[in-house]
C-alpha positions in Angstrom: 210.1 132.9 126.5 208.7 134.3 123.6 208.0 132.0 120.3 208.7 132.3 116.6 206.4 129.8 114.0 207.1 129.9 110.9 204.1 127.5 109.3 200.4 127.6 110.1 197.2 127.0 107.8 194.5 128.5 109.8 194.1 130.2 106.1 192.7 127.1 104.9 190.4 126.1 107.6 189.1 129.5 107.5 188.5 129.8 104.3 187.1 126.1 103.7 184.8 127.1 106.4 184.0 130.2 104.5 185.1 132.6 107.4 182.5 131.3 109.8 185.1 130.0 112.4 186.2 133.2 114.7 189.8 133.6 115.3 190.2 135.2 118.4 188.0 133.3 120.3 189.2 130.0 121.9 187.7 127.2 120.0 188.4 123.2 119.4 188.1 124.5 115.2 192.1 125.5 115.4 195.4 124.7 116.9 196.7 128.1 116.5 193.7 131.3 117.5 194.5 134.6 119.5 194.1 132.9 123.4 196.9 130.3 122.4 199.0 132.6 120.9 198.8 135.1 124.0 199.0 131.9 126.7 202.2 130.6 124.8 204.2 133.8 124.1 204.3 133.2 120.4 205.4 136.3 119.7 205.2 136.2 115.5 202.9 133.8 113.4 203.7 133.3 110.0 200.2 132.0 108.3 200.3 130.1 104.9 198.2 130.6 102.0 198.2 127.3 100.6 195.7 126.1 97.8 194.7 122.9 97.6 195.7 120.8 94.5 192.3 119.8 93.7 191.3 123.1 92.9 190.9 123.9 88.8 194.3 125.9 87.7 192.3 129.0 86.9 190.8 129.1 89.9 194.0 129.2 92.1 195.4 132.3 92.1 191.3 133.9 92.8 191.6 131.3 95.5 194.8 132.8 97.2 193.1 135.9 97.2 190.5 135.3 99.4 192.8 133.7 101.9 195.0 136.8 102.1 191.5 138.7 102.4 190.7 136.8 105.1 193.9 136.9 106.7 193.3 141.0 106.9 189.7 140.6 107.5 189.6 138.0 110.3 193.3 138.1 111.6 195.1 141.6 111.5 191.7 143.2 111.2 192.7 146.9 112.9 195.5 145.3 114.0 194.9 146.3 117.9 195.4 142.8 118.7 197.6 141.4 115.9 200.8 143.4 114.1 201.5 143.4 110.5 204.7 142.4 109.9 205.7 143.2 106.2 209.3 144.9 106.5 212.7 144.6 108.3 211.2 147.9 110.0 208.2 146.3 110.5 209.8 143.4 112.3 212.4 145.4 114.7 209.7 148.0 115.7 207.6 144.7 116.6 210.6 143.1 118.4 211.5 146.2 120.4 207.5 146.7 121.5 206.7 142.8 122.2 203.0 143.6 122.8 201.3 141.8 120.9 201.3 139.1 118.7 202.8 139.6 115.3 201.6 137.8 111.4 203.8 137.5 108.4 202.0 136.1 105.4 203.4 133.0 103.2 202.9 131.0 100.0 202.8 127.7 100.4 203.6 126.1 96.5 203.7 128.4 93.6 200.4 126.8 92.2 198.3 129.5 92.9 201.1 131.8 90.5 199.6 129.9 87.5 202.9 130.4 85.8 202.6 134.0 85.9 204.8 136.6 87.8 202.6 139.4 87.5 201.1 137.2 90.1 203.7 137.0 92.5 204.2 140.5 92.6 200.7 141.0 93.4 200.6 138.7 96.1 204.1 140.2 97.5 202.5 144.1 97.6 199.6 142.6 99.4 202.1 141.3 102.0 203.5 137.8 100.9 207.1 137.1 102.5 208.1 134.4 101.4 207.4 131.7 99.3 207.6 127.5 99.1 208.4 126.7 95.3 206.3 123.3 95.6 204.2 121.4 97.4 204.2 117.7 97.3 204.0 117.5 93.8 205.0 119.1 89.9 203.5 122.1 89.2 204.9 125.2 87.2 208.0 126.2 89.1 209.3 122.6 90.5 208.6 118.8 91.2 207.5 118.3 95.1 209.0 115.5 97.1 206.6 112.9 96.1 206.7 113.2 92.4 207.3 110.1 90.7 210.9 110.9 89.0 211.1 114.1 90.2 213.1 116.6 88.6 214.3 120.3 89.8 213.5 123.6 88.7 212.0 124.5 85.7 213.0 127.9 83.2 209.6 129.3 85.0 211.1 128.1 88.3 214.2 130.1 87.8 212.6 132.9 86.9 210.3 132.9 89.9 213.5 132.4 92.1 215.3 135.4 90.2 212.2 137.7 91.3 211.4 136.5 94.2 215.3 137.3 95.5 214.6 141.0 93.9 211.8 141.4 95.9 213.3 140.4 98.8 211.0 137.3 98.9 212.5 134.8 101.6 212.5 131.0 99.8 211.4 128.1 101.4 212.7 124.7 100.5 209.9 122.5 102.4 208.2 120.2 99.9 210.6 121.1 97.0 212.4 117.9 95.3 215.8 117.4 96.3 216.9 117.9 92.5 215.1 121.2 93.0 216.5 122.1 96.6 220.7 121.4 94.8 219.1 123.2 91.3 218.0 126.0 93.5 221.4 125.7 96.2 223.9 125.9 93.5 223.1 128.4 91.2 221.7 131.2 93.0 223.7 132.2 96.5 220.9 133.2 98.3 219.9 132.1 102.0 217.6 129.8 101.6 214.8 128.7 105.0 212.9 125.3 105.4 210.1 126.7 107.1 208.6 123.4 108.4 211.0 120.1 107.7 212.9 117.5 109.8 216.1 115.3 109.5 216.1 112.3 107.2 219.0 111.1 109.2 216.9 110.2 112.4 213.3 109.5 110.4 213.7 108.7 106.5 210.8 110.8 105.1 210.4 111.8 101.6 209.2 115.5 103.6 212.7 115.5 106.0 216.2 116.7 105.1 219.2 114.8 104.1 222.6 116.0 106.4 224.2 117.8 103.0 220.8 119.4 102.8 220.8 121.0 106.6 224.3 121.5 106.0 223.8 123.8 103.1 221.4 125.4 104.4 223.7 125.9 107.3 226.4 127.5 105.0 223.8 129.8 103.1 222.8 131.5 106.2 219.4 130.3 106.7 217.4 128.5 109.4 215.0 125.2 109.2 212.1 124.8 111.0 211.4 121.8 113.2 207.7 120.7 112.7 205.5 118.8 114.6 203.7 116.7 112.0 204.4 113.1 114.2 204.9 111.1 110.7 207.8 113.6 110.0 209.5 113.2 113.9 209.2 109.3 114.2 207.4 106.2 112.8 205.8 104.9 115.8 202.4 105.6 117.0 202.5 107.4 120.3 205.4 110.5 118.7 206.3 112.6 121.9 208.3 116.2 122.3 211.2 113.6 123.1 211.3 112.4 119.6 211.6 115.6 118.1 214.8 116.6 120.5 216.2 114.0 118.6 215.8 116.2 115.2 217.3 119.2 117.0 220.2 117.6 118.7 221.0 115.9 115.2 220.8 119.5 113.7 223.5 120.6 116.3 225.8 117.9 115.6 226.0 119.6 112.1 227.2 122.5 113.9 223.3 124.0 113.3 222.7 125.4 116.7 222.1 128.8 115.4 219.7 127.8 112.6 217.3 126.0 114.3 213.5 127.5 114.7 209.9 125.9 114.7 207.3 125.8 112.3 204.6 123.5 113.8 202.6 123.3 110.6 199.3 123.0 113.3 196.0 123.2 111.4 197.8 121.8 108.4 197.5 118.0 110.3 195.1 115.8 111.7 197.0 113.8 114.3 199.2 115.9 116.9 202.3 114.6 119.6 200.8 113.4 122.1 202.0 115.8 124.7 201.9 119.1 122.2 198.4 118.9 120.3 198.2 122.6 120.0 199.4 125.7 120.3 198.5 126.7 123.4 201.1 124.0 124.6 204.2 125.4 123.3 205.2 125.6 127.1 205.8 121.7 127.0 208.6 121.7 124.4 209.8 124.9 126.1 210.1 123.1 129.5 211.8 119.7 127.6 214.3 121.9 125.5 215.4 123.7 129.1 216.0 120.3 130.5 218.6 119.7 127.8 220.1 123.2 126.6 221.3 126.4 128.3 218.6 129.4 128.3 220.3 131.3 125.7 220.3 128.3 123.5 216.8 127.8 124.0 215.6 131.3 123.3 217.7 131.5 119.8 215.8 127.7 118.7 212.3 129.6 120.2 212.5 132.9 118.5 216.0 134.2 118.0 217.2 132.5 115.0 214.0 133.3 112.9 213.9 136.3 114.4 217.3 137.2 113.3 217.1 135.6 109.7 214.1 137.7 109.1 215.3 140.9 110.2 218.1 140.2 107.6 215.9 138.8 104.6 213.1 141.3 104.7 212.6 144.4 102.7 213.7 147.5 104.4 
């Protein structure tokens, strides 16, 4: 069955490595390279450009730069091995073919913006999708989840949102505050994604989703992405692909069957499930989900309901 991720950062550990760890070659540097894509059908790879926090303001936006170069030098290259996936076109042409893996680029946090939408546009012609308002914490657009106080969006923030929806920009809600998720929910009618969060209901996490959350995001058409990151699936030490059925069974209960997807967030984390610690062994939670869901349920949490979402959302 083939595989739809919406959250990676092999961006990051490629860049803080300064290019020198090789993608397509199977190494113990990354969860998610070429071999592990091939060996688990993941049949699109969306890869975050995420800067870290720590990084000077004026040197953010340089920053994100040389993560989308890398992400054209060392991962769609001449694209005989990896598809570009830009467009609506883009993305059925690559669903028809199913020949090779496929990349959709992603800001993660409007950071590296700077507070300046020349900026986003630049990012989006070079091949950005979509776009995470925050991350953990404030910065020009929103408050992050673990702001002190937090508040929502800001008049910047708006704006952002505004052009990102001209563009055709697909906004994710992961991180964002939950001020900004309802200042963001109820005034622009837009479908909105969470392309790597769980349910607050089944593990309280500042990073999970409250039920009216999932449920809006139900009602606005988009899909949320289960994640792997074990402090977001249970607080116990030994988290299992058994804890995170939880999460999607909880999701269905909402009446969320067909806006369910994945987004591992691998190379983003340090500690892994203990029975899925990379990609390579997306098999596993294929096999558990089959044990608990019909086939054509499975394939629509696997790929089909990003797959769908994103034929919608993208530009033509």
């Amino acid at each position: 069955m083939w595989k739809f991720d919406t959250h990676c950062d092999v961006l990051l550990k490629l860049w803080e490595s300064e290019g020198k760890i090789d993608f397509y070659c199977e190494n113990d540097d990354l969860h998610v390279h070429y071999p592990n894509m091939v060996k688990s059908d993941i049949l699109v790879q969306t890869f975050a450009v995420f800067v870290p926090p720590s990084l000077p303001v004026h040197n953010r936006f340089h920053t994100a730069l040389e993560m989308v170069d890398l992400f054209y030098e060392k991962i769609i290259r001449d694209q005989k091995q990896m598809r570009l996936i830009r467009t609506s076109d883009d993305l059925k042409h690559h669903l028809q073919k199913k020949d090779k893996p496929g990349a959709i680029l992603s800001l993660e946090g409007a950071d590296a913006l700077q507070g300046n939408l020349t900026y986003l546009r630049t990012l989006y012609r070079s091949g950005v999708r979509s776009i995470g308002l925050t991350w953990n914490y404030r910065n020009e657009a929103a408050d992050g989840v673990e702001e002190p106080s937090p508040g929502g969006l800001s008049q910047f923030g708006r704006e952002l949102v505004q052009e990102a929806a001209r563009l055709n920009m697909i906004v994710d809600i992961s991180h964002l505050s939950e001020k900004g998720f309802w200042d963001l929910a109820e005034n622009f009618q837009i479908p909105i994604m969470a392309s790597h969060s769980n349910c607050k209901s089944i593990h309280n996490h500042p990073r999970n989703l409250t039920d009216e959350q999932i449920k809006t995001i139900i009602h606005l058409g988009g899909v949320i992405g289960m994640t792997f990151v074990p402090g977001f699936i249970a607080d116990k030490e030994n988290v299992s692909v058994t804890d995170l059925l939880k999460h999607i069974e909880h999701i269905c209960s909402l009446g969320g069957e067909n806006h369910i997807g994945f987004g591992s967030d691998f190379d983003g984390i340090s500690d892994t499930m203990i029975d899925l610690t990379d990609s390579g062994e997306y098999h596993i939670l294929q096999e558990a989900l089959l044990k608990h869901y019909p086939e054509h349920l499975v394939r629509r949490f696997l790929c089909d309901n990003w797959a769908e979402t994103y034929q919608k959302l993208l530009p033509a």
